[in-house]
N, C-alpha and C positions, 0 to 999 in steps of 0.2 A: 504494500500500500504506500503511497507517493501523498506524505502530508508535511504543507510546509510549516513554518515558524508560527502562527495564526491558528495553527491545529484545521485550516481548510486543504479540504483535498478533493479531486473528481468525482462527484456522483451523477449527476445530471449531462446526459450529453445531449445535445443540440443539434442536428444535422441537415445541411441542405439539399435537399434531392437535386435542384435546378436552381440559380439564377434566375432564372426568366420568371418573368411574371404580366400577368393579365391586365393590370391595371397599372396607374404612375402616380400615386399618390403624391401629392405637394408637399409633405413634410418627408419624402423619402425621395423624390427625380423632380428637382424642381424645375428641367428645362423639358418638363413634360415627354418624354422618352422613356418606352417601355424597354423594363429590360431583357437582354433576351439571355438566351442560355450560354454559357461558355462554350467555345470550340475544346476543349480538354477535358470535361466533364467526366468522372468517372461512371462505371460501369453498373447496373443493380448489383450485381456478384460481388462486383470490390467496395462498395458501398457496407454489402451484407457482412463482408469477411472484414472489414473495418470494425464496423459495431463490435462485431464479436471478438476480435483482436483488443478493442479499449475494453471492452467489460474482461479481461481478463487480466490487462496490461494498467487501467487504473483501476479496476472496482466498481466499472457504473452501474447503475443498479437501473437508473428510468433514461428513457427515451423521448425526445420528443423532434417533430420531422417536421419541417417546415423548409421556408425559400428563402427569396422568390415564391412564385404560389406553389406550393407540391402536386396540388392537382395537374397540373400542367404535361408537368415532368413526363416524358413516355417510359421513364422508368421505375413510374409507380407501384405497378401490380409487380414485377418483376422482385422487387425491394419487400415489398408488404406483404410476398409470400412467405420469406421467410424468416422477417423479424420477430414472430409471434411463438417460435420453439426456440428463443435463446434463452428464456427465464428471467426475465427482464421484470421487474417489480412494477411496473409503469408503461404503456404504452399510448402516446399522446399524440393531435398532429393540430395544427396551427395553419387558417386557409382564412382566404377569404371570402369562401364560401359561394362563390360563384359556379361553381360546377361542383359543388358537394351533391347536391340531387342525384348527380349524374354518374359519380364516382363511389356513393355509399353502399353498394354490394360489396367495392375492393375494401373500404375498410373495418365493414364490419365480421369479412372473412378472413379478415387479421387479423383479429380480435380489437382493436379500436373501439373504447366503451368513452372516452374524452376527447374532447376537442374544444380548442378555442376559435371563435370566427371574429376576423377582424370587422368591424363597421363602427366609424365615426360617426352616421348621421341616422335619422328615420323620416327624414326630408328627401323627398328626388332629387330635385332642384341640388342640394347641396351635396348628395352622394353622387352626383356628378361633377361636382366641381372640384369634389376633395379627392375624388378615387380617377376619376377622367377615364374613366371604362367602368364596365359591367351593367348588369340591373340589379336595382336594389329588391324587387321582387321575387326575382329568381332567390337571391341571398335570405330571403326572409323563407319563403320555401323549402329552400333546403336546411334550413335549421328546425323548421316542423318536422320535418320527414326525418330527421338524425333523434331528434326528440323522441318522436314516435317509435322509433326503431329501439331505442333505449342507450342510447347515448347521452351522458350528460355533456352540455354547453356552459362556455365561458364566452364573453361577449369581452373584447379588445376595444377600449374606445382610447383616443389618442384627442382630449378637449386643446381647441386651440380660439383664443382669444380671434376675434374679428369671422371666423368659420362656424363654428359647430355647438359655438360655446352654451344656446340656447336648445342645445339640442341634450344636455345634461338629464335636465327631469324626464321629457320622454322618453327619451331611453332607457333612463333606471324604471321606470313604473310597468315598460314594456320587458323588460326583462325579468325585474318582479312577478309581474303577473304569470310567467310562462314556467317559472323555476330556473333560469336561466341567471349564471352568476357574473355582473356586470366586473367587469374590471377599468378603470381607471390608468391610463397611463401618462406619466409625464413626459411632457418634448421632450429628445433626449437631444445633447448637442455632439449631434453625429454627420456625417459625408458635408454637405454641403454649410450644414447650421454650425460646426463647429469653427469656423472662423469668421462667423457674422453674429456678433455679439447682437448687431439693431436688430435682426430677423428675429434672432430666438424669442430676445425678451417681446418683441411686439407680439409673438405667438403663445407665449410662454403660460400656463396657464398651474397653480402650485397646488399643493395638497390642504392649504389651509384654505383659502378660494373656494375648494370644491367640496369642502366640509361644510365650509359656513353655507355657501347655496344648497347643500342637501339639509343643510339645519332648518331653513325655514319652511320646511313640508315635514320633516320626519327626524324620530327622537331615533337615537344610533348608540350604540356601546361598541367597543371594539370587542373584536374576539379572536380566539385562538390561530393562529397560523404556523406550519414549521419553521425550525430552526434557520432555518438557509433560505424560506419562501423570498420573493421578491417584494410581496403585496402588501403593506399594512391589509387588515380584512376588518370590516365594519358587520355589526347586525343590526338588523332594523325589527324589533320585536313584531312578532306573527307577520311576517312580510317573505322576509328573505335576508341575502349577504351581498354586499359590496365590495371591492377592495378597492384601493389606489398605489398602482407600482411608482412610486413616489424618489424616483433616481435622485433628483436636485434636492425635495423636503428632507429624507430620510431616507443618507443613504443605507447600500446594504452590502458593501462591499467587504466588512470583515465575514460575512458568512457564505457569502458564493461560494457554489459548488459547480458552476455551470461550465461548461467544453462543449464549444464549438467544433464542427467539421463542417468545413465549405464542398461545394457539388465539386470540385476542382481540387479536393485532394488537402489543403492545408490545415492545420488546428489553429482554433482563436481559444488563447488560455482569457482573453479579456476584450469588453469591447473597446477599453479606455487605452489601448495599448497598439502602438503599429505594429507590432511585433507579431509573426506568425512562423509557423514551421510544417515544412512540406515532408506530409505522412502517405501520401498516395502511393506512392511505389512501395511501398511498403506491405499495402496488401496485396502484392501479387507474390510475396515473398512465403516460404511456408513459415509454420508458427516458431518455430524453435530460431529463425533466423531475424522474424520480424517485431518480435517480444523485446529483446534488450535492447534494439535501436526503436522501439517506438518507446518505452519508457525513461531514455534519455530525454527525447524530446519532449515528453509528458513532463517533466524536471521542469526545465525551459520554460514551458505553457504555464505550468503552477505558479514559476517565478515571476509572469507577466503581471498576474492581479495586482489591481493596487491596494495600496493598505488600506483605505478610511473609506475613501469617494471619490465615483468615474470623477474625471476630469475633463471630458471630450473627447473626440476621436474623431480623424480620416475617412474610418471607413465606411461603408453605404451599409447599413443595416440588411437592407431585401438579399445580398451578396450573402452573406454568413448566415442567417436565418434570425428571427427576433427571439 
């Protein structure tokens, strides 16, 4: 086991199926540019034999699969056949839910019982302006249909001063009503936002903001959440739960456990870090050869986290996966 000074070490890995993605979200490609997939892109097999190389080489115990959009990915089913016999304590995937209707046979024959759907708005009008693709109809339908099927939902919201910000209460009352667990995220200052101090904060929306506007509808205690979680978690008696992944208010950087793998092969031990280290060829390696040169580099990755709280970052979020 690979634990540094901090007593944190790898459990959570994070994995991009693809790059590319369906939509161009503004707080993620602000010069409106979808992104597409890498020409280098690893394989479902080396993807598969990764996982199972880190859960061996750090420890990780949950999973979670994301982009870019994953749905996308043509190496979806291919990947999601066989993540499901590794013993994985956790199996999660993270979409924006645009073609989830269309893809929920693949994941619920991989066992997939969680998911988070990203949507900032329950406005058209502004789920087009913030996402600049898809239908928001479609997204509202496939999160009935994952519901129905017995999947629990987390709802990703990303509130941003001058956009969405009036879209707070609807959301929470619509995700209340459905059992659907809203989550809160703060602008992180990442790819473009990190060296535009005027953009962030004019976007910038905090965790005391969004307490105080959920105060004046509804009485909230905080509750339980794990050691390592990223969310403060709110309850709202006989309602439901809330959180706010509160990067800037509260950070949470002494407890991350989280390890990134890019579609293209690299580990992100941080998002606050440009630092990254190339594991791809590694799985084509057999086990006995590719164990002690992937647990140097695991070293490496552990030693990127910062101590206290992100500080910004280079790189484009949708790339590594959120």
């Amino acid at each position: 086991m690979i634990v540094d000074r901090q007593g944190r070490r790898f459990r959570n890995l994070r994995i991009s199926l693809t790059s590319a993605c369906n939509y161009a979200c503004t707080y993620c490609v602000p010069d409106g540019k979808r992104l597409v997939a890498a020409q280098n892109e690893l394989s479902a097999d080396a993807m598969a034999r990764g996982v199972e190389y880190l859960i061996e080489a750090a420890g990780i115990e949950r999973l979670r699969i994301t982009g870019g959009e994953p749905l996308v990915s043509p190496r979806l089913e291919g990947f999601m056949s066989r993540i499901g016999r590794m013993g994985l304590s956790d199996i999660s995937l993270t979409t924006n839910g645009q073609l989830l209707a269309r893809k929920l046979p693949i994941l619920l024959d991989a066992g997939i019982r969680r998911i988070n759907v990203s949507l900032d708005t329950l406005d058209p009008g502004a789920f087009r302006a913030i996402a600049r693709g898809g239908d928001l109809n479609a997204v509202l339908d496939g999160m009935e249909q994952a519901r129905a099927a017995g999947i629990r939902i987390k709802v990703n919201m990303v509130p941003l001063r001058g956009q969405n910000l009036d879209q707070v209460m609807p959301l929470l009352e619509y995700c209340l009503a459905r059992g659907y667990e809203l989550r809160f995220i703060e602008l992180m200052r990442m790819g473009h936002l990190a060296g535009d101090q005027n953009a962030f904060l004019q976007q910038f929306v905090s965790l005391g903001q969004l307490l105080s506007l959920i105060g004046e509808r509804y009485a909230y205690s905080q509750a339980d959440a794990p050691v390592d979680a990223t969310a403060v978690r709110y309850r709202i008696p006989d309602q439901g739960h809330f959180g706010v992944i509160a990067n800037e208010s509260v950070p949470f950087c002494r407890t991350c456990s989280r390890l990134r793998l890019s579609s293209t092969g690299w580990l992100h031990g941080c998002l606050s870090s440009s630092h990254r280290h190339y594991v791809g060829d590694l799985f084509d390696k057999p086990r006995h050869e590719a164990l002690p040169a992937l647990q140097r580099l695991l070293i490496k990755a552990l030693g990127d986290k910062q101590a206290v709280a992100f500080s910004g970052g280079a790189t484009v979020m949708k790339i590594i996966g959120g």
